[in-house]
mmCIF file of the N, C-alpha and C atoms, coordinates in Angstrom:
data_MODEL
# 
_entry.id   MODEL 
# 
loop_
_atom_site.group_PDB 
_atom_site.id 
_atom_site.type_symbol 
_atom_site.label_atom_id 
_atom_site.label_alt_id 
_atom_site.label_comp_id 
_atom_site.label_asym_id 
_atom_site.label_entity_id 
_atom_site.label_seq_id 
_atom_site.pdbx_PDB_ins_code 
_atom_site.Cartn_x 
_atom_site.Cartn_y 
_atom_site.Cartn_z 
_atom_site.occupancy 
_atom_site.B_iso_or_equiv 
_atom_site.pdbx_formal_charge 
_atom_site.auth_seq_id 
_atom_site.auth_comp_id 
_atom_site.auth_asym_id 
_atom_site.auth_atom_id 
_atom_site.pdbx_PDB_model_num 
ATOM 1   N N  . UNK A 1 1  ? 0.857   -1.173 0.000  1.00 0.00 ? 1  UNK A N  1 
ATOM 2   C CA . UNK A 1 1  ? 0.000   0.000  0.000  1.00 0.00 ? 1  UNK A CA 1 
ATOM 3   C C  . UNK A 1 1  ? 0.901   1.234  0.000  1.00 0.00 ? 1  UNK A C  1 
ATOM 4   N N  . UNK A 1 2  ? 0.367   2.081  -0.861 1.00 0.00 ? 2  UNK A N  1 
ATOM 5   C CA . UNK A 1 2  ? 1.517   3.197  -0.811 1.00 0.00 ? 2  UNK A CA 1 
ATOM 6   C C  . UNK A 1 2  ? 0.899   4.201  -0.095 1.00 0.00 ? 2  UNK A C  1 
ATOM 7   N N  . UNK A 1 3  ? 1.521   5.751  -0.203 1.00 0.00 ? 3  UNK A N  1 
ATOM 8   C CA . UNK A 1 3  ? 1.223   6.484  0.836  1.00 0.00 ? 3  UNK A CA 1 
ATOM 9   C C  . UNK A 1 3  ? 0.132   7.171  0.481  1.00 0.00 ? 3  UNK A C  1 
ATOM 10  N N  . UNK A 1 4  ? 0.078   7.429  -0.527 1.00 0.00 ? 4  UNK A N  1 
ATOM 11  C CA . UNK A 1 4  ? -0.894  8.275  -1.083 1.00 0.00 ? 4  UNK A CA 1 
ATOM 12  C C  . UNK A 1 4  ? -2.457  7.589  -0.870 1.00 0.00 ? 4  UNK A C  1 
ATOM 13  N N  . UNK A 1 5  ? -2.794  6.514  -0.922 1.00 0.00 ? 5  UNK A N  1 
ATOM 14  C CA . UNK A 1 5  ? -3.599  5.580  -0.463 1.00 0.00 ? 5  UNK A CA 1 
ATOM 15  C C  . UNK A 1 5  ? -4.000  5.610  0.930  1.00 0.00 ? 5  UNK A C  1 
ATOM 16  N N  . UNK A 1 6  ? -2.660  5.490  1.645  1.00 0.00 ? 6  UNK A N  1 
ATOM 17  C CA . UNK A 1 6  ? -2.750  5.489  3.190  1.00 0.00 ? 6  UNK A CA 1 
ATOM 18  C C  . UNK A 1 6  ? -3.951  7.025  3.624  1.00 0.00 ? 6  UNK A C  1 
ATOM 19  N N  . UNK A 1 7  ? -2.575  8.200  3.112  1.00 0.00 ? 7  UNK A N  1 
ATOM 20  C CA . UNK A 1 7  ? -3.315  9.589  3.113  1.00 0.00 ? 7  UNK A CA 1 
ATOM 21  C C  . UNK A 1 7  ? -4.765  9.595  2.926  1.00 0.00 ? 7  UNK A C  1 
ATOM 22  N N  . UNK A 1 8  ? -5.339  8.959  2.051  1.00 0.00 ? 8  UNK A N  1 
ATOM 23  C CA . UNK A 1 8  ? -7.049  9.328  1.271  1.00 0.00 ? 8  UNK A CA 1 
ATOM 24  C C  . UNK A 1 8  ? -7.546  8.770  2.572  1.00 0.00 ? 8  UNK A C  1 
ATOM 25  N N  . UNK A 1 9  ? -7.457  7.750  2.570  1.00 0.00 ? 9  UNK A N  1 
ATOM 26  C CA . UNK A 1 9  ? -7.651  6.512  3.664  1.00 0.00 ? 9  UNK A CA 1 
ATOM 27  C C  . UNK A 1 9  ? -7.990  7.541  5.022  1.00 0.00 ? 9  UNK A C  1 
ATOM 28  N N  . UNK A 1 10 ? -6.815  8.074  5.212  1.00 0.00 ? 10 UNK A N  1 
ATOM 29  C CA . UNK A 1 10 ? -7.227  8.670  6.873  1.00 0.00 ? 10 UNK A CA 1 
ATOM 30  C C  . UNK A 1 10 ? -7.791  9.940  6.874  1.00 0.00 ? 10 UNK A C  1 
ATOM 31  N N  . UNK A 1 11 ? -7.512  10.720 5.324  1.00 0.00 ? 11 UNK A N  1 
ATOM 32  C CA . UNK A 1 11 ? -8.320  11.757 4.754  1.00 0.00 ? 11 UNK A CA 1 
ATOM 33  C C  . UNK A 1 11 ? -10.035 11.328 5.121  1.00 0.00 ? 11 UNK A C  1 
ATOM 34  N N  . UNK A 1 12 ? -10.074 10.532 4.431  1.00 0.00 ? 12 UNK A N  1 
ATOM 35  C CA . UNK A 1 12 ? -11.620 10.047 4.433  1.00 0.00 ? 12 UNK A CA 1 
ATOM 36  C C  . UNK A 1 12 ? -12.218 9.823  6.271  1.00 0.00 ? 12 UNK A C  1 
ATOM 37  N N  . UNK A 1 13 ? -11.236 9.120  6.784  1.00 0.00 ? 13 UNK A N  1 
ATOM 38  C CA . UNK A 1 13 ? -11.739 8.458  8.518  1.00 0.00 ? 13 UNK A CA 1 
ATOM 39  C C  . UNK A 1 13 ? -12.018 10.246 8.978  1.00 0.00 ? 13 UNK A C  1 
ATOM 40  N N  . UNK A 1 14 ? -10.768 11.043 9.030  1.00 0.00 ? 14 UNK A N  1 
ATOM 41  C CA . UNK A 1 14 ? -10.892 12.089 9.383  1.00 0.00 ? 14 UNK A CA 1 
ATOM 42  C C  . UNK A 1 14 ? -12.132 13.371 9.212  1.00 0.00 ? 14 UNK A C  1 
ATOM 43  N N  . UNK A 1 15 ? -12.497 13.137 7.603  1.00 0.00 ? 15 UNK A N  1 
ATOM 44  C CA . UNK A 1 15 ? -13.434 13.861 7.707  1.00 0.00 ? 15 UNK A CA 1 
ATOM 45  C C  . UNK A 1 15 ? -15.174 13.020 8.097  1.00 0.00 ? 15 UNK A C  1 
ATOM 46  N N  . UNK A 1 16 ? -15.298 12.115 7.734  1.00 0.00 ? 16 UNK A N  1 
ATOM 47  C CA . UNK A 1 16 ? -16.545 11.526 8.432  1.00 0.00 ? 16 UNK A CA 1 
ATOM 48  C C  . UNK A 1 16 ? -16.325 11.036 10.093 1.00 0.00 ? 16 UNK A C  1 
ATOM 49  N N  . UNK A 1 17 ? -15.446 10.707 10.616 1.00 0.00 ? 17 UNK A N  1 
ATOM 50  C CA . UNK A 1 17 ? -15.573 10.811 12.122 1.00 0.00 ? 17 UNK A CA 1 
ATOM 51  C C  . UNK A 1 17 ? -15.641 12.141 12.639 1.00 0.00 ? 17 UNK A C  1 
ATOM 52  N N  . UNK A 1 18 ? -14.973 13.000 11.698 1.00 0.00 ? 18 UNK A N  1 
ATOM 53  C CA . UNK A 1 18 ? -14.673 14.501 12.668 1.00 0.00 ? 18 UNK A CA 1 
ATOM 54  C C  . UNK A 1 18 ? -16.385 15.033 11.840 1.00 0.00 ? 18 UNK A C  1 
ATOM 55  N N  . UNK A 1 19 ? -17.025 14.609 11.126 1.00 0.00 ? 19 UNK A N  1 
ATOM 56  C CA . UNK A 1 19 ? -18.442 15.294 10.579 1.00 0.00 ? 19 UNK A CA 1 
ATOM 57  C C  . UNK A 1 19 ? -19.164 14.524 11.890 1.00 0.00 ? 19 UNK A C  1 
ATOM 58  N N  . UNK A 1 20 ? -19.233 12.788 12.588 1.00 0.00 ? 20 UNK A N  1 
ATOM 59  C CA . UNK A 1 20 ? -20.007 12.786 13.603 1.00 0.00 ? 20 UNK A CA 1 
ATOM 60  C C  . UNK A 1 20 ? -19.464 13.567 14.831 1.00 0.00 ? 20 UNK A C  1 
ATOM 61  N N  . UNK A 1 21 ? -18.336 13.753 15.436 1.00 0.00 ? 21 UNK A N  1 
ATOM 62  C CA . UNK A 1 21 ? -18.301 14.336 16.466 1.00 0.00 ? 21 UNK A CA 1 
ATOM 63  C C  . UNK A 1 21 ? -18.905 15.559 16.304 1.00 0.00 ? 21 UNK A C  1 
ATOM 64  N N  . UNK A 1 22 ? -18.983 16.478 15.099 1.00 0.00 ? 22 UNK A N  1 
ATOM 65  C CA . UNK A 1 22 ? -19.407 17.553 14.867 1.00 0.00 ? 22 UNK A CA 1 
ATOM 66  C C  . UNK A 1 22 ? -21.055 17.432 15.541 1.00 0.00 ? 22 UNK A C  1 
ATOM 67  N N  . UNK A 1 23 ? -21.472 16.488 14.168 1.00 0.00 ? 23 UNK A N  1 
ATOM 68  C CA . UNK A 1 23 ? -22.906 16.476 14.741 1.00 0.00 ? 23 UNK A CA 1 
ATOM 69  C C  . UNK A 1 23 ? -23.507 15.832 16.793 1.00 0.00 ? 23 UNK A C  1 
ATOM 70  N N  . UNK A 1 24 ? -22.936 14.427 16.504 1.00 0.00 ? 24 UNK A N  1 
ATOM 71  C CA . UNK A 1 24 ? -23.067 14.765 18.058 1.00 0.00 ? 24 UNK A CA 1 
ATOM 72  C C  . UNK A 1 24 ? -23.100 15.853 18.763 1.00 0.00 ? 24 UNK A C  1 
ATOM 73  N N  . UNK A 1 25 ? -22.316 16.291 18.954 1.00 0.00 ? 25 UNK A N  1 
ATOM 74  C CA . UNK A 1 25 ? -21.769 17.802 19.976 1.00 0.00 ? 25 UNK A CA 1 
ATOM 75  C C  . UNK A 1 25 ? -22.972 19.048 19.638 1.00 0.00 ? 25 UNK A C  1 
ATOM 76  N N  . UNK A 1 26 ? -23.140 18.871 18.420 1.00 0.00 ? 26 UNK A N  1 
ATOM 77  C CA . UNK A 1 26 ? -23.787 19.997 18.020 1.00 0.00 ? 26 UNK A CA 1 
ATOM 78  C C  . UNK A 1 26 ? -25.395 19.625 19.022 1.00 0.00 ? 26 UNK A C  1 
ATOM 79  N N  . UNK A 1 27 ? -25.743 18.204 19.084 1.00 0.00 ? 27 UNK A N  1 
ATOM 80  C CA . UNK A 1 27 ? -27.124 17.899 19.271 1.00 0.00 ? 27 UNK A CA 1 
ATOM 81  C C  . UNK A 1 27 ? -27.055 18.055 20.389 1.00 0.00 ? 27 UNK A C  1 
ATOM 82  N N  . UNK A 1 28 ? -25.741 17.557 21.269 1.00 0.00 ? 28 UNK A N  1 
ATOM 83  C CA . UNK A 1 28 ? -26.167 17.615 22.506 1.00 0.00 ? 28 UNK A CA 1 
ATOM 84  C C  . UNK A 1 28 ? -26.222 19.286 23.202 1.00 0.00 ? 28 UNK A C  1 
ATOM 85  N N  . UNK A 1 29 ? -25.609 20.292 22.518 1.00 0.00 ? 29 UNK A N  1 
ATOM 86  C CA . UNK A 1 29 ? -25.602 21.421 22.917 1.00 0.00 ? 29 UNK A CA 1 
ATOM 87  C C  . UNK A 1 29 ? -27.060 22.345 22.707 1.00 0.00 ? 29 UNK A C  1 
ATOM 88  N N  . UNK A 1 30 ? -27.884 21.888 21.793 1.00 0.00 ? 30 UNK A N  1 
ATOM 89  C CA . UNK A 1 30 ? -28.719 22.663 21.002 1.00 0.00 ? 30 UNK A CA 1 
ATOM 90  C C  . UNK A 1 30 ? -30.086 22.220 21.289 1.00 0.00 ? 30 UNK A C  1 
ATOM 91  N N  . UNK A 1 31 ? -30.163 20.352 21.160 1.00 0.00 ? 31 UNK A N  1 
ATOM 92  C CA . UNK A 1 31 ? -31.242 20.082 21.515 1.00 0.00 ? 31 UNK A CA 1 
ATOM 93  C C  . UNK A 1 31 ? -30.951 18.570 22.632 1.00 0.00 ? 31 UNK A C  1 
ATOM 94  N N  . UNK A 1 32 ? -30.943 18.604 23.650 1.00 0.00 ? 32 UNK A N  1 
ATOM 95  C CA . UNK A 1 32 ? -30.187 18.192 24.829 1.00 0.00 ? 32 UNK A CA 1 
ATOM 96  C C  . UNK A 1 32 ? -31.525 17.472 25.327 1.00 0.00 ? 32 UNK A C  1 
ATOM 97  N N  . UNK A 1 33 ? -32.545 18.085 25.695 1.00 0.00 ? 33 UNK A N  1 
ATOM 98  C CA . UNK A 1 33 ? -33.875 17.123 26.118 1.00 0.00 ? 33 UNK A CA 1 
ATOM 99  C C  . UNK A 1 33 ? -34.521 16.207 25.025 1.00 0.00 ? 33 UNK A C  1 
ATOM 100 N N  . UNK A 1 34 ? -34.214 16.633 23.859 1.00 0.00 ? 34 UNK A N  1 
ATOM 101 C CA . UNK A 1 34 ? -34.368 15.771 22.497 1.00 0.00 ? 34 UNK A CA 1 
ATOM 102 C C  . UNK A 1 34 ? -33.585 14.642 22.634 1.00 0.00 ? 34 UNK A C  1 
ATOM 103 N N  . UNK A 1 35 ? -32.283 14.545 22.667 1.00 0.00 ? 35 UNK A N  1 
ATOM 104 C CA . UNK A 1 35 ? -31.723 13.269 22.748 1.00 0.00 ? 35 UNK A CA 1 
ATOM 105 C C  . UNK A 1 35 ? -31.930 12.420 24.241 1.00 0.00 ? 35 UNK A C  1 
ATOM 106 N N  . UNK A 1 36 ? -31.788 13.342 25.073 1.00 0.00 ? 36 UNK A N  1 
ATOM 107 C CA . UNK A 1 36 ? -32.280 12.112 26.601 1.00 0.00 ? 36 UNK A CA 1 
ATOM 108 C C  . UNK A 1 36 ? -33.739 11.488 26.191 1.00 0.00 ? 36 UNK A C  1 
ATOM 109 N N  . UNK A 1 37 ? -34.748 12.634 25.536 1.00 0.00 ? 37 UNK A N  1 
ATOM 110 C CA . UNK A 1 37 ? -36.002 11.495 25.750 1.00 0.00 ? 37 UNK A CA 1 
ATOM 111 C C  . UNK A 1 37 ? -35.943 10.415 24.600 1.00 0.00 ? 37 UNK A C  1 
ATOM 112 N N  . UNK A 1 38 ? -35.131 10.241 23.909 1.00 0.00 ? 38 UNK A N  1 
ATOM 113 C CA . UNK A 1 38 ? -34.806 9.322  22.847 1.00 0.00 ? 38 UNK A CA 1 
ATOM 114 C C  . UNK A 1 38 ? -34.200 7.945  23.443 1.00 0.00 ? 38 UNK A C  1 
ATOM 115 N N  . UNK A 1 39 ? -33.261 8.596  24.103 1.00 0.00 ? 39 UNK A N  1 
ATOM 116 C CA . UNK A 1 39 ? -32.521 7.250  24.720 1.00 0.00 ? 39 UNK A CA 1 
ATOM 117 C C  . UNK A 1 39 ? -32.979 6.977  26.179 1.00 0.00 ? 39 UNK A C  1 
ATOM 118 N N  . UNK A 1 40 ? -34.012 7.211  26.795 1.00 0.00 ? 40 UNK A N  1 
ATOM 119 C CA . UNK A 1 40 ? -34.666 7.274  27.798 1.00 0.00 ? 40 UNK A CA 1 
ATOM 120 C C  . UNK A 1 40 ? -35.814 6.364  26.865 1.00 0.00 ? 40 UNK A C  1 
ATOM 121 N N  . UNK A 1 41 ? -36.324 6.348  26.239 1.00 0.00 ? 41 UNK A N  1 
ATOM 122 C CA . UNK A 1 41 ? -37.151 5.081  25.789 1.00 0.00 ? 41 UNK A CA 1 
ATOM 123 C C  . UNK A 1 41 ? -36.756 3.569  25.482 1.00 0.00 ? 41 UNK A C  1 
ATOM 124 N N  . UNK A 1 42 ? -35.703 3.354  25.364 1.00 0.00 ? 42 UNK A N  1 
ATOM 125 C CA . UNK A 1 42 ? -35.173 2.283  25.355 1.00 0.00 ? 42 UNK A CA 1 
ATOM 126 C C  . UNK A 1 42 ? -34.212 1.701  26.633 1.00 0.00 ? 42 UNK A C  1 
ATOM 127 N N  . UNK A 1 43 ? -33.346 3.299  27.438 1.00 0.00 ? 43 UNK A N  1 
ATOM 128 C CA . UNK A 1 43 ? -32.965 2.512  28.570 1.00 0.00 ? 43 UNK A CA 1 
ATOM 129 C C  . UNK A 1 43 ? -33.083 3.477  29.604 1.00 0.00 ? 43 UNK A C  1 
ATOM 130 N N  . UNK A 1 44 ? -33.829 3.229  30.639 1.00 0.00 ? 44 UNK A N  1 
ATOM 131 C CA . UNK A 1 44 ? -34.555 3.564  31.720 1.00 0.00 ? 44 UNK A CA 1 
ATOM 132 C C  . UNK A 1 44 ? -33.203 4.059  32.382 1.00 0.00 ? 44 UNK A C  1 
ATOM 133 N N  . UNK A 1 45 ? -32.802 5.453  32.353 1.00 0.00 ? 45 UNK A N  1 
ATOM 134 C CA . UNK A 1 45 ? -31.604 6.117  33.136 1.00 0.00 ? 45 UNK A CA 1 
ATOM 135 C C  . UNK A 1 45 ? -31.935 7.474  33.942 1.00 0.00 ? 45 UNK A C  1 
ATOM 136 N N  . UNK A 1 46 ? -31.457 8.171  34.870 1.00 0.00 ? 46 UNK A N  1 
ATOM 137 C CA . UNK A 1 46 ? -32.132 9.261  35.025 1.00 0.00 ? 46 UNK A CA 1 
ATOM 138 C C  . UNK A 1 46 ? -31.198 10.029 34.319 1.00 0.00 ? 46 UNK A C  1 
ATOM 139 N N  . UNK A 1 47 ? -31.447 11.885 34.577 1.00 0.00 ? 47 UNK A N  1 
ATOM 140 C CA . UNK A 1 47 ? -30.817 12.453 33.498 1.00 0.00 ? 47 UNK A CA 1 
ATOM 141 C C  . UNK A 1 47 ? -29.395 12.892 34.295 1.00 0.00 ? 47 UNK A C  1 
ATOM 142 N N  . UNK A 1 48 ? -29.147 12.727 35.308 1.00 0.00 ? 48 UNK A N  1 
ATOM 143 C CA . UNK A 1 48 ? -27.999 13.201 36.088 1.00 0.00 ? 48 UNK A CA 1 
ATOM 144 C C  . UNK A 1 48 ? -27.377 12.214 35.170 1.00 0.00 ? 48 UNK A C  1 
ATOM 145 N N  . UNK A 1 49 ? -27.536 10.803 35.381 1.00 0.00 ? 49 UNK A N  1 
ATOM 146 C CA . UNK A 1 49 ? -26.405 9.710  35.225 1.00 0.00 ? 49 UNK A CA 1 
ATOM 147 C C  . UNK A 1 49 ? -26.498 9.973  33.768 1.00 0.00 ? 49 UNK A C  1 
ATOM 148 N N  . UNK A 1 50 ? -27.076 10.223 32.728 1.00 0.00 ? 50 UNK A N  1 
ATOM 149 C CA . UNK A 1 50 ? -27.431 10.276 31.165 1.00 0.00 ? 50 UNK A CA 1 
ATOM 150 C C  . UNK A 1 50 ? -26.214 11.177 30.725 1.00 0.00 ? 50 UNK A C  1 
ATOM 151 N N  . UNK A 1 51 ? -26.422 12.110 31.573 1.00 0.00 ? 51 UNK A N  1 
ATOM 152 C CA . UNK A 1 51 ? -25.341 13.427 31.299 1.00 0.00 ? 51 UNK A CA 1 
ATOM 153 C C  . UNK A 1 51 ? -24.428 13.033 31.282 1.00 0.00 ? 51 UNK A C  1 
ATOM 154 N N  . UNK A 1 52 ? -23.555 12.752 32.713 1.00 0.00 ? 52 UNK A N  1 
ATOM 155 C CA . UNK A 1 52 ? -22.276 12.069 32.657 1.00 0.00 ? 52 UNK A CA 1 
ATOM 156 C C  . UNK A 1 52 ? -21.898 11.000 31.547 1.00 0.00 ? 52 UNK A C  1 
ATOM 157 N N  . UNK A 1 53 ? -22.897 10.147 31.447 1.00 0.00 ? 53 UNK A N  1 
ATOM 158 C CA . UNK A 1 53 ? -22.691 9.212  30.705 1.00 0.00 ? 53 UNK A CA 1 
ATOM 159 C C  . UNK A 1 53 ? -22.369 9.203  28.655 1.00 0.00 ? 53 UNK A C  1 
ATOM 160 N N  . UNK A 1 54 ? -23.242 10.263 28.553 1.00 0.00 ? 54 UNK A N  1 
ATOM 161 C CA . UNK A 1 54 ? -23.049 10.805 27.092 1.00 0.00 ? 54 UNK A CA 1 
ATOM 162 C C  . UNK A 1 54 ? -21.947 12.072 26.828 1.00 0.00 ? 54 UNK A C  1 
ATOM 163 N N  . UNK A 1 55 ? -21.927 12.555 27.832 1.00 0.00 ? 55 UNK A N  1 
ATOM 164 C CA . UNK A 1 55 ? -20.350 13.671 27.757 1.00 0.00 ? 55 UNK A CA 1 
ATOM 165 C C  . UNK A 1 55 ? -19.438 12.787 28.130 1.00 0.00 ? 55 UNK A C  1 
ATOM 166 N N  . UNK A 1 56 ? -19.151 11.735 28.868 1.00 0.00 ? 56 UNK A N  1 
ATOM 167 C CA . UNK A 1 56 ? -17.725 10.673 29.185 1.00 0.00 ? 56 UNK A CA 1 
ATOM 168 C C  . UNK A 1 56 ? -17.848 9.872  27.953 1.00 0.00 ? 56 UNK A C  1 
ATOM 169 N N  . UNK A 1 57 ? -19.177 9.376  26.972 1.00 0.00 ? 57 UNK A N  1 
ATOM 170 C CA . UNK A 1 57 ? -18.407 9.003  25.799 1.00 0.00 ? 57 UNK A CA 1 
ATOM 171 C C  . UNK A 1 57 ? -18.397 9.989  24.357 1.00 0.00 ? 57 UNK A C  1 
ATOM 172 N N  . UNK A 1 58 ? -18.610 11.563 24.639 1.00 0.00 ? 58 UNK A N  1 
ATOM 173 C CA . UNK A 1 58 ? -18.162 12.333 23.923 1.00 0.00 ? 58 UNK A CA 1 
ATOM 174 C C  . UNK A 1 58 ? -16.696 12.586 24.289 1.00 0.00 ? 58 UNK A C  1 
ATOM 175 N N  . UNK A 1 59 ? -15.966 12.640 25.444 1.00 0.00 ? 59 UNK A N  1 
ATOM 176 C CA . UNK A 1 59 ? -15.222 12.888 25.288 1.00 0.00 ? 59 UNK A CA 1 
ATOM 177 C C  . UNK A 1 59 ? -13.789 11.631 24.483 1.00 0.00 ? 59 UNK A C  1 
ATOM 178 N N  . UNK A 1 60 ? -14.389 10.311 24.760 1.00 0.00 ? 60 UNK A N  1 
ATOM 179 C CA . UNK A 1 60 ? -13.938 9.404  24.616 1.00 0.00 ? 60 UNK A CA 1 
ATOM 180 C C  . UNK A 1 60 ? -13.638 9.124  23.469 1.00 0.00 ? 60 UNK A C  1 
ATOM 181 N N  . UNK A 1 61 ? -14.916 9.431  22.559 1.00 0.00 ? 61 UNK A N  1 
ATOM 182 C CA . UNK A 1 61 ? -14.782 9.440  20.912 1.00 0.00 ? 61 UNK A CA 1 
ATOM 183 C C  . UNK A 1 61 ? -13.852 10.912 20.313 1.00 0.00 ? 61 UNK A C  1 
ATOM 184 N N  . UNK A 1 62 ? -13.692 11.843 21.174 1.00 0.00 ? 62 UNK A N  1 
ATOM 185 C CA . UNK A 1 62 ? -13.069 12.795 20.727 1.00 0.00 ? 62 UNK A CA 1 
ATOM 186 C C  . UNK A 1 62 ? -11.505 12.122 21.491 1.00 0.00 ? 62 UNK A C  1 
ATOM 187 N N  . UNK A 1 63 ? -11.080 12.146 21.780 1.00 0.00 ? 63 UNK A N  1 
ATOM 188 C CA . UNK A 1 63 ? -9.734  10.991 22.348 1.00 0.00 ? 63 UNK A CA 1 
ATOM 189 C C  . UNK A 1 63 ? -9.278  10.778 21.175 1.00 0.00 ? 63 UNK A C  1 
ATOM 190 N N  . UNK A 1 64 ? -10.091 9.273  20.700 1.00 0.00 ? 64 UNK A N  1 
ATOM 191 C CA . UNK A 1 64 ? -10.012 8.303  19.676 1.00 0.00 ? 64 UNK A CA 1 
ATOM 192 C C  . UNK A 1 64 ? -9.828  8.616  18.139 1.00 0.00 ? 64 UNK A C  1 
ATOM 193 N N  . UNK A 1 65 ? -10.593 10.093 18.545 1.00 0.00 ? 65 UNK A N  1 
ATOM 194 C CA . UNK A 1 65 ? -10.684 10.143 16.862 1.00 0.00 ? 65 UNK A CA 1 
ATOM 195 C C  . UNK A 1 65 ? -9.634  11.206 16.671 1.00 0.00 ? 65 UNK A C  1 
ATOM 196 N N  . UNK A 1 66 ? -8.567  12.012 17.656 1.00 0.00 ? 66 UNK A N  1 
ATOM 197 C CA . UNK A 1 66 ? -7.665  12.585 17.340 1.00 0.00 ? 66 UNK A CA 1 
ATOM 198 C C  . UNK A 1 66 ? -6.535  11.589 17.831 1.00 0.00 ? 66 UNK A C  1 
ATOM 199 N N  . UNK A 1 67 ? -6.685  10.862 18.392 1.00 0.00 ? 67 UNK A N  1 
ATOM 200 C CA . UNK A 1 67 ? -5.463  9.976  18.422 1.00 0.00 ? 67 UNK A CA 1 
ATOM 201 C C  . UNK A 1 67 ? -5.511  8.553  16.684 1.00 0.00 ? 67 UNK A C  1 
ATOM 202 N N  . UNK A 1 68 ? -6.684  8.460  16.631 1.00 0.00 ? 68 UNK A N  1 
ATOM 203 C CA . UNK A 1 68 ? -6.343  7.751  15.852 1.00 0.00 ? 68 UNK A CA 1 
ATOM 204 C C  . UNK A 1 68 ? -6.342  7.970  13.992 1.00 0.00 ? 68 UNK A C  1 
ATOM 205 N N  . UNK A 1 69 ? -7.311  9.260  13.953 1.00 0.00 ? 69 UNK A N  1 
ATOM 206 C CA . UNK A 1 69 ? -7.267  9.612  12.921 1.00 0.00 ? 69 UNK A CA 1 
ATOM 207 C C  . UNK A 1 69 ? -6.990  10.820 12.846 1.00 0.00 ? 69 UNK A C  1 
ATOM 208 N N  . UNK A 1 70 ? -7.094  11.859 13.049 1.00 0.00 ? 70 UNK A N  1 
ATOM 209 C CA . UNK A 1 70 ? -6.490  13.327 12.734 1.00 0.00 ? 70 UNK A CA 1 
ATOM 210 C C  . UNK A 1 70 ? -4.923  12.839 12.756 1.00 0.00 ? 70 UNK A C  1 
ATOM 211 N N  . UNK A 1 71 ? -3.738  12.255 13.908 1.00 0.00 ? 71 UNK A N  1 
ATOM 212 C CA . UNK A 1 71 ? -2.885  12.381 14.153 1.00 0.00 ? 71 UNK A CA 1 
ATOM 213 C C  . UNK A 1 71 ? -1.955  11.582 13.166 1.00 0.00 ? 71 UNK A C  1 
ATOM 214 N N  . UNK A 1 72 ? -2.611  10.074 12.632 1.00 0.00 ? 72 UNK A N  1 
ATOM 215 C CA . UNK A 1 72 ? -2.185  9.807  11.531 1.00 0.00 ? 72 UNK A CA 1 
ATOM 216 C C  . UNK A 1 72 ? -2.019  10.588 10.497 1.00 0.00 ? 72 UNK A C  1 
ATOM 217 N N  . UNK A 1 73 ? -3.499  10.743 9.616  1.00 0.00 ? 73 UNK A N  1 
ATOM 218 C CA . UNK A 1 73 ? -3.586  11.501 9.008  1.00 0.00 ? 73 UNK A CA 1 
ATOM 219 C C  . UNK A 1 73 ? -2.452  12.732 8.585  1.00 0.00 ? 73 UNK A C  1 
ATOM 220 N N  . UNK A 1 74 ? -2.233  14.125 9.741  1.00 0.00 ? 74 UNK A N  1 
ATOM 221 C CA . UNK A 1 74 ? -1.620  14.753 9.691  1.00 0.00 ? 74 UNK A CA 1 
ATOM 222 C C  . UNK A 1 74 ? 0.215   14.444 9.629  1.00 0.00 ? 74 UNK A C  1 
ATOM 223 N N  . UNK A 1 75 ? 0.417   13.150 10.551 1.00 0.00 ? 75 UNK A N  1 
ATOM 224 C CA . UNK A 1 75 ? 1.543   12.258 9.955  1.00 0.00 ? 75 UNK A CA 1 
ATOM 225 C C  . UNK A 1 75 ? 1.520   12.389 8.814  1.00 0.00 ? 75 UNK A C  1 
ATOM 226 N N  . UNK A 1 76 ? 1.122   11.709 8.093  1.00 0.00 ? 76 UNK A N  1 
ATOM 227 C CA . UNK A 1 76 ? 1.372   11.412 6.660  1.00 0.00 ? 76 UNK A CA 1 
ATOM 228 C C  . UNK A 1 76 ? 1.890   12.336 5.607  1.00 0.00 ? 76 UNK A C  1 
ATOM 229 N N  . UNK A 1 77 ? 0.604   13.744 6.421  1.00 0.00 ? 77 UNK A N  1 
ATOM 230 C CA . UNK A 1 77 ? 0.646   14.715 5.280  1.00 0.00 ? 77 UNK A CA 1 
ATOM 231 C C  . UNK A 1 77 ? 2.026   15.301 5.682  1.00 0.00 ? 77 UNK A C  1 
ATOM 232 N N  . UNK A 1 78 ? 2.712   15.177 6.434  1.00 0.00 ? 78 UNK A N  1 
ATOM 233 C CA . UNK A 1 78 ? 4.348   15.189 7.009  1.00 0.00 ? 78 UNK A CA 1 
ATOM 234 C C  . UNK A 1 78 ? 5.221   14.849 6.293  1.00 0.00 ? 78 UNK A C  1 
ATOM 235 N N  . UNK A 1 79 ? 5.181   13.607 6.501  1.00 0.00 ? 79 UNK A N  1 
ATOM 236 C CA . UNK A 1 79 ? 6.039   12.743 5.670  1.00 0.00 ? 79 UNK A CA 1 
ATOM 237 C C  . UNK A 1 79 ? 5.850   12.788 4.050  1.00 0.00 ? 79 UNK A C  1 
ATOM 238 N N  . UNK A 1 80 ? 4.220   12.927 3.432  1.00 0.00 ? 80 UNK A N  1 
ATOM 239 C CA . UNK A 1 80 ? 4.403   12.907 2.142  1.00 0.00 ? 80 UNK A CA 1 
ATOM 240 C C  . UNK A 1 80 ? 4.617   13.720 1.429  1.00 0.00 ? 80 UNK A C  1 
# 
């Protein structure tokens, strides 16, 4: 696999993971009782623990997705 391949490759992860964190973030800031009563129909949580629980895996996916794809990514465009 050459590099230029590699590049598109994490080009591509980078911009559709970094388009969901976008949207996530955006929903939970904007419309915040919209998404608890969504996921409050399927799992019976209150909203204290909901909160914590959906900002600890926003932050988690934001972690992941600059450790694993922005940081490649921007590697590459380094090296190539």
């Amino acid at each position: 696999m050459d590099i230029q391949t590699l590049r598109a490759f994490f080009m591509w992860c980078t911009i559709i993971n970094g388009g969901l964190l976008f949207f996530w973030t955006v929903m939970l800031i904007l419309v915040p009782d919209l998404v608890y009563r969504m996921q409050s129909r399927w799992f019976p949580i209150p909203r204290n623990t909901f909160d914590i629980v959906i900002y600890s895996f926003l932050g988690l996916f934001k972690i992941f997705f600059i450790i694993f794809n922005a940081v490649p990514y921007i590697a590459l465009l380094i090296v190539g």
